[in-house]
N, CA, C and O atoms as CSV, one atom per row, in Angstrom:
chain,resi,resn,atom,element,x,y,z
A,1,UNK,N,N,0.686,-14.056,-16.840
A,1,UNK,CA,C,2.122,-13.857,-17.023
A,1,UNK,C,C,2.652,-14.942,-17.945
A,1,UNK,O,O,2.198,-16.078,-18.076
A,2,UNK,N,N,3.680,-14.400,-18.552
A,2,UNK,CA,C,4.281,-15.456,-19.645
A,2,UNK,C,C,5.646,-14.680,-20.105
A,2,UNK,O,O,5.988,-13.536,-19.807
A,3,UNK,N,N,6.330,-15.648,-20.927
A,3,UNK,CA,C,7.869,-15.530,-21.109
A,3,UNK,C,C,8.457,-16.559,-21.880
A,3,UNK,O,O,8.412,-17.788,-21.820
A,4,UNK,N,N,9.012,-15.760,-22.608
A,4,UNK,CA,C,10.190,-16.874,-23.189
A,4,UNK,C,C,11.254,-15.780,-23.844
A,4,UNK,O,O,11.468,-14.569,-23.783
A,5,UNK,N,N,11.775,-16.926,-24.490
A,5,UNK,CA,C,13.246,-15.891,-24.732
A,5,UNK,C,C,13.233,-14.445,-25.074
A,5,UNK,O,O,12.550,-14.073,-26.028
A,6,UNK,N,N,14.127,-13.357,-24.179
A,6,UNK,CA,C,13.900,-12.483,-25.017
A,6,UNK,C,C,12.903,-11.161,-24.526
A,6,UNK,O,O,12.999,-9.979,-24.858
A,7,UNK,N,N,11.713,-11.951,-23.424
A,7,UNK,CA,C,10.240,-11.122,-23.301
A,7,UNK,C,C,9.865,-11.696,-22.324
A,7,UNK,O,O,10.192,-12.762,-21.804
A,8,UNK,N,N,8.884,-10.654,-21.997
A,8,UNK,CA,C,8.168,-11.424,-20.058
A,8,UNK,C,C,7.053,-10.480,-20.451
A,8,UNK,O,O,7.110,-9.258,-20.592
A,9,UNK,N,N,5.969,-11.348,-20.606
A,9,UNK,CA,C,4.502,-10.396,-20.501
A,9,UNK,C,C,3.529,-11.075,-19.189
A,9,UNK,O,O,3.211,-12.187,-18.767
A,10,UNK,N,N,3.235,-9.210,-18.774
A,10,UNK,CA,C,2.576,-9.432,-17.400
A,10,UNK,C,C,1.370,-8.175,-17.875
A,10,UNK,O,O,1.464,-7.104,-18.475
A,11,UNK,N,N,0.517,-8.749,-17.413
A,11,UNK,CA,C,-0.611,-8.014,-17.444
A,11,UNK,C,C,-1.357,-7.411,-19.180
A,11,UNK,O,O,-2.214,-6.541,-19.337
A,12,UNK,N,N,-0.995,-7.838,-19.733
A,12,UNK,CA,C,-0.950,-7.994,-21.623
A,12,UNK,C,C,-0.165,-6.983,-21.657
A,12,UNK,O,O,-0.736,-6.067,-22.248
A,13,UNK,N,N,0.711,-6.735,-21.366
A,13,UNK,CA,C,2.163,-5.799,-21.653
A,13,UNK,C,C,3.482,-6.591,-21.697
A,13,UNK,O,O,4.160,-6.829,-20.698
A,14,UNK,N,N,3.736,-6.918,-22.764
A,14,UNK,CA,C,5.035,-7.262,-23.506
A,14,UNK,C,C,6.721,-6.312,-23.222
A,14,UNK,O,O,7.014,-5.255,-23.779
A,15,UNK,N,N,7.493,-6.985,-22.338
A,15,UNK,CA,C,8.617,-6.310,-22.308
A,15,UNK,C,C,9.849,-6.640,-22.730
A,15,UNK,O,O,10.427,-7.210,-21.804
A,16,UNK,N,N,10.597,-6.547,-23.784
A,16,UNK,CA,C,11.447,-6.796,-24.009
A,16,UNK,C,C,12.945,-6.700,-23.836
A,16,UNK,O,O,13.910,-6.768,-24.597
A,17,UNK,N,N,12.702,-6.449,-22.077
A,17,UNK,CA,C,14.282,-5.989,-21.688
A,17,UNK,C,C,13.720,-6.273,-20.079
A,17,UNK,O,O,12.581,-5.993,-19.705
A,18,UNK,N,N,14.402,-6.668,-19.530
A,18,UNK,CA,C,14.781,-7.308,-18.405
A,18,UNK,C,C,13.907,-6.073,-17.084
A,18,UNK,O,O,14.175,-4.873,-17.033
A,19,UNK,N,N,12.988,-6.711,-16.252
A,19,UNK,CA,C,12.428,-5.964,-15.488
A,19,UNK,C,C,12.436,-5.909,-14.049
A,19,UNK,O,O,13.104,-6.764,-13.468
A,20,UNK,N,N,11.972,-5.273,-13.547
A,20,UNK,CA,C,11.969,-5.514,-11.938
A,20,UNK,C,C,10.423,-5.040,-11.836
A,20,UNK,O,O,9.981,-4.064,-12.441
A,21,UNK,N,N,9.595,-5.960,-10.894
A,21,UNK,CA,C,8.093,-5.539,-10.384
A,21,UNK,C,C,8.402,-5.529,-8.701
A,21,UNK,O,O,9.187,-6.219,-8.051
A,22,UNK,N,N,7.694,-4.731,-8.382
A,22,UNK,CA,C,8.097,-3.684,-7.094
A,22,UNK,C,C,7.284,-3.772,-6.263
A,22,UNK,O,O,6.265,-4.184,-6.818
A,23,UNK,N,N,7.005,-3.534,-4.573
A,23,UNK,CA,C,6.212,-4.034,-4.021
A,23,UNK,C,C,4.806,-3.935,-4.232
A,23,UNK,O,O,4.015,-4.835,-3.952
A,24,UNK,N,N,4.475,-2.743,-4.769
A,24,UNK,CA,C,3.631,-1.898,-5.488
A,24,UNK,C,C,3.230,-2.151,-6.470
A,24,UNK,O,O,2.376,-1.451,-7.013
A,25,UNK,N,N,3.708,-3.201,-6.989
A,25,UNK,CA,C,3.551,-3.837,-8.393
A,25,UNK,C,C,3.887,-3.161,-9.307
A,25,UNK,O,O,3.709,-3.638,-10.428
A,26,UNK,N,N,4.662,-1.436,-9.154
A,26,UNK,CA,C,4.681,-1.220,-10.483
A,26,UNK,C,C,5.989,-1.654,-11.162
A,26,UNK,O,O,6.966,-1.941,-10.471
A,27,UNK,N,N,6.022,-1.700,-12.328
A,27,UNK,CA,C,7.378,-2.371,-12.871
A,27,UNK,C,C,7.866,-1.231,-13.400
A,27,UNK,O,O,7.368,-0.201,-13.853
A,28,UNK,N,N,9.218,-1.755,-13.198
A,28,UNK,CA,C,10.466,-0.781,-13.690
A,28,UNK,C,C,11.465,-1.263,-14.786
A,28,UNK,O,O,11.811,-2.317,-14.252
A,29,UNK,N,N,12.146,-1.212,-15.925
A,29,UNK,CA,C,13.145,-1.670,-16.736
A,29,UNK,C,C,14.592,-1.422,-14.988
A,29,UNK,O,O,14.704,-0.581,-14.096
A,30,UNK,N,N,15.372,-2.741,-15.381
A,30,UNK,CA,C,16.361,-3.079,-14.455
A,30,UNK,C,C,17.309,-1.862,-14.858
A,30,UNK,O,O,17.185,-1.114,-15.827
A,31,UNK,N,N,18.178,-1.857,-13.974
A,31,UNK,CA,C,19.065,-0.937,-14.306
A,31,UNK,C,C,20.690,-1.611,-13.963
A,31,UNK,O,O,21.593,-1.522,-13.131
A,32,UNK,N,N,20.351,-2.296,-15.179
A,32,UNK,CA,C,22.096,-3.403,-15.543
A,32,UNK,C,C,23.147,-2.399,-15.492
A,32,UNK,O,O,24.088,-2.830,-14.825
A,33,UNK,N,N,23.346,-1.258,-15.926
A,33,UNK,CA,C,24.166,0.114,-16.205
A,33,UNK,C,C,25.112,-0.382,-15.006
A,33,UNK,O,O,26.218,-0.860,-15.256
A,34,UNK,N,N,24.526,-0.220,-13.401
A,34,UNK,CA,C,25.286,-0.384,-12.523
A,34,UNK,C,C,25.785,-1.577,-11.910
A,34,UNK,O,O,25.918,-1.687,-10.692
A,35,UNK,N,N,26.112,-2.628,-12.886
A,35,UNK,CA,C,26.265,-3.773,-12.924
A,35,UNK,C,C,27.408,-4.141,-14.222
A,35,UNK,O,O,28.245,-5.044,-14.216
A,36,UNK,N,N,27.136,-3.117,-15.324
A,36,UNK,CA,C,28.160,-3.421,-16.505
A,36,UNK,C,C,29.665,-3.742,-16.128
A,36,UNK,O,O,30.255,-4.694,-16.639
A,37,UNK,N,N,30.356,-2.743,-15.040
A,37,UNK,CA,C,31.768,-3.361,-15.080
A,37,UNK,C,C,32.257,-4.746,-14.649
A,37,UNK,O,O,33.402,-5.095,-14.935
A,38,UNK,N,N,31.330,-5.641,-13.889
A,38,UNK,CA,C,31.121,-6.923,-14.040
A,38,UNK,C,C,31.566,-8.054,-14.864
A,38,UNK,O,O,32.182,-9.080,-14.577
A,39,UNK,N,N,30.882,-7.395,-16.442
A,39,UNK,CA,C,30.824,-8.322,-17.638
A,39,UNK,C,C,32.075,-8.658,-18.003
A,39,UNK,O,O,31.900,-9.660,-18.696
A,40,UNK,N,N,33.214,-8.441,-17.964
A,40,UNK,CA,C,34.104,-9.153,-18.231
A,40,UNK,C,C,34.953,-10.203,-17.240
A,40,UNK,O,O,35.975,-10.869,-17.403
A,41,UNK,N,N,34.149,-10.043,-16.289
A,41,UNK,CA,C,34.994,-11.130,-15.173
A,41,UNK,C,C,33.785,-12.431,-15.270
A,41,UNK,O,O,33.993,-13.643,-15.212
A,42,UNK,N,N,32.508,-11.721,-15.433
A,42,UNK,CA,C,31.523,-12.928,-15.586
A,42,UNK,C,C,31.068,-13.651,-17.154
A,42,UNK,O,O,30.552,-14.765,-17.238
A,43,UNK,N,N,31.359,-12.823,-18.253
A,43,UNK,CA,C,30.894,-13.403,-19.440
A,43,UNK,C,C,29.893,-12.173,-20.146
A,43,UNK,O,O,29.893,-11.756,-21.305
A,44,UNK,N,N,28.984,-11.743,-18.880
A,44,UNK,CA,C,27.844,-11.287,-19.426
A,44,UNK,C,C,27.496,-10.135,-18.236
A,44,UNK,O,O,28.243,-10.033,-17.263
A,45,UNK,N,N,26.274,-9.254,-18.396
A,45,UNK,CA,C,26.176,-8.385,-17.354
A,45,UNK,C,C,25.452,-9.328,-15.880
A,45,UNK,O,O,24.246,-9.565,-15.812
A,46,UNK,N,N,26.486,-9.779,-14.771
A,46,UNK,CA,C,25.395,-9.796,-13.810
A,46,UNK,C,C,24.686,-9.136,-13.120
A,46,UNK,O,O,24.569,-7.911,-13.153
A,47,UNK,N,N,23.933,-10.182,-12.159
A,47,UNK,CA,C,23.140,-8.839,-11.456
A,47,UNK,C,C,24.081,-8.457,-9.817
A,47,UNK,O,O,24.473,-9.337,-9.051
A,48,UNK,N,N,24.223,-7.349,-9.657
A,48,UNK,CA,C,25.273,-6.746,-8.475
A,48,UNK,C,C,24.359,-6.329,-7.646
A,48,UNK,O,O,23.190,-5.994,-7.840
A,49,UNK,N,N,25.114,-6.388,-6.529
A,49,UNK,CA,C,24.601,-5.460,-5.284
A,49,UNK,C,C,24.205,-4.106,-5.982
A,49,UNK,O,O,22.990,-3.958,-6.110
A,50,UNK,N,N,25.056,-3.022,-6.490
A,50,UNK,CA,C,24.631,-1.975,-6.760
A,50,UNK,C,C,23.174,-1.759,-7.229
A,50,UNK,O,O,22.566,-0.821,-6.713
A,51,UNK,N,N,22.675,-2.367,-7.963
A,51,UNK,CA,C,21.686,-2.946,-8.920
A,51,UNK,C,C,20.171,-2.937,-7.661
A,51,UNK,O,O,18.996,-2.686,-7.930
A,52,UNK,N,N,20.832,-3.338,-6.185
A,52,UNK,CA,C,19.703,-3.700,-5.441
A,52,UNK,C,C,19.475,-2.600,-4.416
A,52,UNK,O,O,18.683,-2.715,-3.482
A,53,UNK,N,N,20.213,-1.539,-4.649
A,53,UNK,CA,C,20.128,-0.760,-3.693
A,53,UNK,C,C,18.475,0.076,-3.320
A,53,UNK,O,O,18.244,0.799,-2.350
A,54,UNK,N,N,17.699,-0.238,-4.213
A,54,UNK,CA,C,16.233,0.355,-4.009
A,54,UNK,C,C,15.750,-0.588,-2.737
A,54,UNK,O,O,15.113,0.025,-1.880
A,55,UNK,N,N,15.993,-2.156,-2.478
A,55,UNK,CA,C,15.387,-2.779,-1.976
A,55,UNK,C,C,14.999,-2.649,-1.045
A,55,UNK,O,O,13.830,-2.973,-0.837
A,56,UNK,N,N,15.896,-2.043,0.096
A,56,UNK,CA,C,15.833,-2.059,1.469
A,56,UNK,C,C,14.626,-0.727,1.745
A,56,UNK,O,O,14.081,-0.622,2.844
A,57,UNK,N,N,14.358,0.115,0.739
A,57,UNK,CA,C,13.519,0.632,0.640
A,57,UNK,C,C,11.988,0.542,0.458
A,57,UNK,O,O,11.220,1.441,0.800
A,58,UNK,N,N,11.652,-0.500,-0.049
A,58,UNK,CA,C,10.228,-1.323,-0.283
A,58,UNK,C,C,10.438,-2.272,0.511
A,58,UNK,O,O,9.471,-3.013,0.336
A,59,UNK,N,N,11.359,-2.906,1.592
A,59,UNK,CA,C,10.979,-4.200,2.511
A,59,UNK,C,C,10.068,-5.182,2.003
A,59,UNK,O,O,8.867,-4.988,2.187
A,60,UNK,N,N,10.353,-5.946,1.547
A,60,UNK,CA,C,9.771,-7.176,0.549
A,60,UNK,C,C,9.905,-8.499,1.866
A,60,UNK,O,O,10.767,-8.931,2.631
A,61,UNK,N,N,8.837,-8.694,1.615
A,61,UNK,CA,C,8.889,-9.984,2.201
A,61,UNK,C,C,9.608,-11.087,2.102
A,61,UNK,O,O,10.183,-11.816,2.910
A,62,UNK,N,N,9.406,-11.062,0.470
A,62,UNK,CA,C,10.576,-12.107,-0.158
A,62,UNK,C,C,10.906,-11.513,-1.540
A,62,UNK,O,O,10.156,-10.690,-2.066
A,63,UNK,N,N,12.099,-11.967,-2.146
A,63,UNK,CA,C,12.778,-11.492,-3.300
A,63,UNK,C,C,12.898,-12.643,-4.283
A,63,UNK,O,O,13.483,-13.656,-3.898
A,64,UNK,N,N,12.346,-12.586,-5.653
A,64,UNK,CA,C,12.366,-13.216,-6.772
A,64,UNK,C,C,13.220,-12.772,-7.705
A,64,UNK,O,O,13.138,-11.661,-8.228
A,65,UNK,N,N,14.396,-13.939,-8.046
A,65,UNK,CA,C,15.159,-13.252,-8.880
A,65,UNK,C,C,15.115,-14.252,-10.163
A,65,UNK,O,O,15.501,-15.404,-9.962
A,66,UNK,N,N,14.696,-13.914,-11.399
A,66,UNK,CA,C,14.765,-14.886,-12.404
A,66,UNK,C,C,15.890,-14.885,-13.168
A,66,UNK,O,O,16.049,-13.803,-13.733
A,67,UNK,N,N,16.855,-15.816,-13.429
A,67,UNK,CA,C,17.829,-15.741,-13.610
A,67,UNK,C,C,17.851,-15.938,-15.267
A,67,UNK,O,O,18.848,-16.484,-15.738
A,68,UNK,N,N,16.879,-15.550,-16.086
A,68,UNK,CA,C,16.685,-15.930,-17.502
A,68,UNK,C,C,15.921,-16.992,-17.710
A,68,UNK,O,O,15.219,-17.446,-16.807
A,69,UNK,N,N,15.962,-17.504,-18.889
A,69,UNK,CA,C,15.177,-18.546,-19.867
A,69,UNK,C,C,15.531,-19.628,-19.239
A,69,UNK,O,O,14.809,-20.454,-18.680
A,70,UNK,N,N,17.359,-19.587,-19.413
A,70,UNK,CA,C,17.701,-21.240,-18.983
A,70,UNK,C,C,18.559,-21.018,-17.869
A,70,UNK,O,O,19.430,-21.848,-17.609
A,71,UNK,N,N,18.375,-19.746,-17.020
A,71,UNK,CA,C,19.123,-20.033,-15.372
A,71,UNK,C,C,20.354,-19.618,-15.396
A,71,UNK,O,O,21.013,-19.838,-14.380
A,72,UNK,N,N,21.161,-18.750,-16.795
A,72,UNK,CA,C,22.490,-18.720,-16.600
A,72,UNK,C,C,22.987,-17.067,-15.899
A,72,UNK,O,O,24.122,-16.636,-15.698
A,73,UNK,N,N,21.672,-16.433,-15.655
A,73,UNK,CA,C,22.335,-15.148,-14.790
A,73,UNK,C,C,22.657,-14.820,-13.936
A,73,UNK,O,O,21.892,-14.293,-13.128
A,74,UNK,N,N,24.431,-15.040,-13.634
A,74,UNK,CA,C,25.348,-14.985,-12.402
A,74,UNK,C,C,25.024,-13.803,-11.498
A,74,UNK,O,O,24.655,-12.795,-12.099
A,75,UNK,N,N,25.071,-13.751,-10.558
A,75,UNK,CA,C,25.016,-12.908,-9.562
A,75,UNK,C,C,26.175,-13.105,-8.514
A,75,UNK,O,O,26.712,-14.136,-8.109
A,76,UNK,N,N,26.413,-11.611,-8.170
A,76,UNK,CA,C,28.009,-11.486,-7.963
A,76,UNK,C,C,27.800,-11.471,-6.093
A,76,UNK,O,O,26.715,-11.369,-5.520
A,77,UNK,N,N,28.874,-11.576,-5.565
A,77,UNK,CA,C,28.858,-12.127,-4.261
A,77,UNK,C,C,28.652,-11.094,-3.548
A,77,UNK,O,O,28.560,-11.370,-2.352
A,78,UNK,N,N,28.487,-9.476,-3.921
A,78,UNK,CA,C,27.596,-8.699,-2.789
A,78,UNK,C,C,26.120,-8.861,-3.155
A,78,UNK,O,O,25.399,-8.973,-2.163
A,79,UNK,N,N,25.819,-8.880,-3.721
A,79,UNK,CA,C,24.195,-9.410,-4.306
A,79,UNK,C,C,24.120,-10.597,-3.920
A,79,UNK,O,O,22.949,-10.629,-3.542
A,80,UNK,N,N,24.632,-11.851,-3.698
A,80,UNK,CA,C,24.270,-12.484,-3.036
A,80,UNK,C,C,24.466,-12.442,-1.706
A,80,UNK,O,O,23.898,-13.306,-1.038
A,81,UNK,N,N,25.268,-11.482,-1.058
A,81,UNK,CA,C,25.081,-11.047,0.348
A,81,UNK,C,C,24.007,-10.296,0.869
A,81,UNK,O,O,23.380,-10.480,1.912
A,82,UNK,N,N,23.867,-9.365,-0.057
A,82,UNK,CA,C,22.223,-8.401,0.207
A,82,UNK,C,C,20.806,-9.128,0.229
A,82,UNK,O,O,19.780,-8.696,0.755
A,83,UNK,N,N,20.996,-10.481,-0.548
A,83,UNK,CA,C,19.751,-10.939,-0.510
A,83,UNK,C,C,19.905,-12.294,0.130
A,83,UNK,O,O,19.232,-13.293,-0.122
A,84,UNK,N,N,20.623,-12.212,0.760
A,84,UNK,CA,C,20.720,-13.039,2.305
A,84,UNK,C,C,20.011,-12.569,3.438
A,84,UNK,O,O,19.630,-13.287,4.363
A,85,UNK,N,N,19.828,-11.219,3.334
A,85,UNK,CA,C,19.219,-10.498,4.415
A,85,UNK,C,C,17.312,-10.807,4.542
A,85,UNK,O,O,16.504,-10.636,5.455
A,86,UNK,N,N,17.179,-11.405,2.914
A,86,UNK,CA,C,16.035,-11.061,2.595
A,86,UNK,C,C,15.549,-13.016,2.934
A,86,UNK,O,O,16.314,-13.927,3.253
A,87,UNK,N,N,14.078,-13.065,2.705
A,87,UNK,CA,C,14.091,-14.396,2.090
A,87,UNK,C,C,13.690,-14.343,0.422
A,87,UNK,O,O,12.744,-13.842,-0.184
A,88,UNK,N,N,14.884,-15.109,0.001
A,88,UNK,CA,C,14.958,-15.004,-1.817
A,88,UNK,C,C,15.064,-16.189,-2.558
A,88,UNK,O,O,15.837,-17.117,-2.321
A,89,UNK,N,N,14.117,-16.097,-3.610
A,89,UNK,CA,C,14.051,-17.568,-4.179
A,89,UNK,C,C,15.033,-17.467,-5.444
A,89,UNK,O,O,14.287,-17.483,-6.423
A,90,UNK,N,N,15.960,-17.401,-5.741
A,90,UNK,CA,C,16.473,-17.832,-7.615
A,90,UNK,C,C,16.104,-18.765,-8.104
A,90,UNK,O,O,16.164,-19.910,-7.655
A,91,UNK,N,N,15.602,-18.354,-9.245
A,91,UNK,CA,C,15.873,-20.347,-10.041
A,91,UNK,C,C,15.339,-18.993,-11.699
A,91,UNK,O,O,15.218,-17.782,-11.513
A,92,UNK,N,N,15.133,-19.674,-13.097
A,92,UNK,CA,C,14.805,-19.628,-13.542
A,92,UNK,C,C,13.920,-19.035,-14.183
A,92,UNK,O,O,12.904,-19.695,-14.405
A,93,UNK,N,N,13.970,-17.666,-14.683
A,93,UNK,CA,C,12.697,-16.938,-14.778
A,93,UNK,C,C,11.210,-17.409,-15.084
A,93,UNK,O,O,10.199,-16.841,-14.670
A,94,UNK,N,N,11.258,-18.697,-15.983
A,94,UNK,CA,C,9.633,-19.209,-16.392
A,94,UNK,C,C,9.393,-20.191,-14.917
A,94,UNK,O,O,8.331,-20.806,-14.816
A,95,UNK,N,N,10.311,-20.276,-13.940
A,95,UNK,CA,C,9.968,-21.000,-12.805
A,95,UNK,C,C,9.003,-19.567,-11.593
A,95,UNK,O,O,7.947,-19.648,-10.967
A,96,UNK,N,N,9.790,-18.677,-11.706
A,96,UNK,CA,C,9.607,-17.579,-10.801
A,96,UNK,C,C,8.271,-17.058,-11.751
A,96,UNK,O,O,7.339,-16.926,-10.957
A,97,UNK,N,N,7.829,-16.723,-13.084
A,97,UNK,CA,C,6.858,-16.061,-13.444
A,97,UNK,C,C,5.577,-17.314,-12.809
A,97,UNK,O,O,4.590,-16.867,-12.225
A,98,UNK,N,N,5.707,-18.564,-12.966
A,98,UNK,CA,C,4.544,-19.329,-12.658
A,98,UNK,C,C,4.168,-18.838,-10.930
A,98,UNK,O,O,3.035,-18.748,-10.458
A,99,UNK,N,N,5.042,-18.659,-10.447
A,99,UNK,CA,C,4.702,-18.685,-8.850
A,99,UNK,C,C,4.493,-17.206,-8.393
A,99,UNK,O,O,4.165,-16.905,-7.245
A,100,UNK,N,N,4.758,-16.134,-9.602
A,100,UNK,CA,C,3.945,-14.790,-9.043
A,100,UNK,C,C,2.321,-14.720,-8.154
A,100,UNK,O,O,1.929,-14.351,-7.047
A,101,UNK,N,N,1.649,-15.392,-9.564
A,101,UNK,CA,C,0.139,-14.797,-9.644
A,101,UNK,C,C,-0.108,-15.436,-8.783
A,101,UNK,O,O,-1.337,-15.376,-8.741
A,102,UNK,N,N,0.416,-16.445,-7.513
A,102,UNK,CA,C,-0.406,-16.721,-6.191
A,102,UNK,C,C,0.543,-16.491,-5.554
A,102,UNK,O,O,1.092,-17.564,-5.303
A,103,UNK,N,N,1.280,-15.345,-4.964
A,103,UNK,CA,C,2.317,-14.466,-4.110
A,103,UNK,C,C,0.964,-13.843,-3.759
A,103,UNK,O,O,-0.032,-13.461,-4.373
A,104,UNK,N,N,1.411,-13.920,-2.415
A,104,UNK,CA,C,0.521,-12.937,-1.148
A,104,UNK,C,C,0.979,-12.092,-0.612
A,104,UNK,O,O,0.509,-11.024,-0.219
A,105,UNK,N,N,2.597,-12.805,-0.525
A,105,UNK,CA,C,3.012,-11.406,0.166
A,105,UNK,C,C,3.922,-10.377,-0.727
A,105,UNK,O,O,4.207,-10.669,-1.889
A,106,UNK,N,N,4.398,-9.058,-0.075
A,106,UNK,CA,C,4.615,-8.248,-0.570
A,106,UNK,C,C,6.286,-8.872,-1.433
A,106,UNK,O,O,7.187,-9.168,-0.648
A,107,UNK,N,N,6.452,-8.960,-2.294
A,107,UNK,CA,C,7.827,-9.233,-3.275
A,107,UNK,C,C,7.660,-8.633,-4.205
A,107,UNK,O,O,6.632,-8.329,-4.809
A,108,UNK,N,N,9.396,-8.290,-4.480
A,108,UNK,CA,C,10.092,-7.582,-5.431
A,108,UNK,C,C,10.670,-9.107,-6.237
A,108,UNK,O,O,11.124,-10.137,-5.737
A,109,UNK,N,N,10.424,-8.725,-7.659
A,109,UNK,CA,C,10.564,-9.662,-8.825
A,109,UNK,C,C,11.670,-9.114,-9.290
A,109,UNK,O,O,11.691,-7.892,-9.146
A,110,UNK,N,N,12.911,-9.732,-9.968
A,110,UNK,CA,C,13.827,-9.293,-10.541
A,110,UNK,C,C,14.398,-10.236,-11.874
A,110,UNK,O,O,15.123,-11.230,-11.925
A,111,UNK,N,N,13.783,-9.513,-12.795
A,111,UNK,CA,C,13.568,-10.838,-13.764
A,111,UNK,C,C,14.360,-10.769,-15.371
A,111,UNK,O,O,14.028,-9.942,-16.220
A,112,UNK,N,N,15.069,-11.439,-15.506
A,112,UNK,CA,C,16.166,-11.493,-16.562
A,112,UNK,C,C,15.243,-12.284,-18.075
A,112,UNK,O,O,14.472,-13.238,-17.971
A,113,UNK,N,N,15.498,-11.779,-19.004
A,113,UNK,CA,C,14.733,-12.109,-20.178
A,113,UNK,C,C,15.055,-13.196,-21.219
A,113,UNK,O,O,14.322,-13.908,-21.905
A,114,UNK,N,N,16.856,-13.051,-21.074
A,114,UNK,CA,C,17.129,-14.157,-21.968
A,114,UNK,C,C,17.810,-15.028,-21.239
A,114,UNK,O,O,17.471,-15.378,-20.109
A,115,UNK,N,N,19.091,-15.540,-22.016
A,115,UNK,CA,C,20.088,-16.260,-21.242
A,115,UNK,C,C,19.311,-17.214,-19.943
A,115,UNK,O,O,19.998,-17.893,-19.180
């Protein structure tokens, strides 16, 4: 796994738009859409509750949310209520990609590309 601005490559697949990997490992492009009316109270699109509604469906052990390159992706206060329920790490997406490949247990990755 690797990343920097912009891109997150996992498995020699290069993505250039913001992803989610699933308990199942398979990855999905995020779906910011339900998160856009947001962007003008925050700057930029955060990530929302709406956004997490698959979760409770895959029961993740724990939840990884990379908040970009340099940590600036806000998350709005029902998203941080939903993943209260969970145990969830934020910090930094190149912090969260190092600590995948020795995850044991079952987690959902939610991983922002730039910013």
């Amino acid at each position: 796994m690797h990343t920097g601005f912009g891109f997150v490559e996992i498995d020699g697949v290069t993505y250039t738009h913001d992803i989610v990997i699933h308990t199942d490992r398979a990855i999905s492009k995020r779906k910011k859409k339900k998160s856009k009316g947001f962007k003008g109270e925050f700057g930029h699109t955060p990530l929302s509750g709406a956004e997490l509604d698959f979760i409770a469906g895959e029961n993740p052990e724990v939840i990884y949310v990379g908040t970009g390159q340099y940590g600036s992706l806000p998350l709005t206060s029902d998203a941080e209520t939903l993943l209260g329920n969970y145990k969830t790490i934020v910090q930094a997406t190149p912090l969260i990609i190092s600590k995948l490949p020795d995850e044991k247990r079952h987690y959902v990755a939610i991983l922002h590309v730039t910013c």
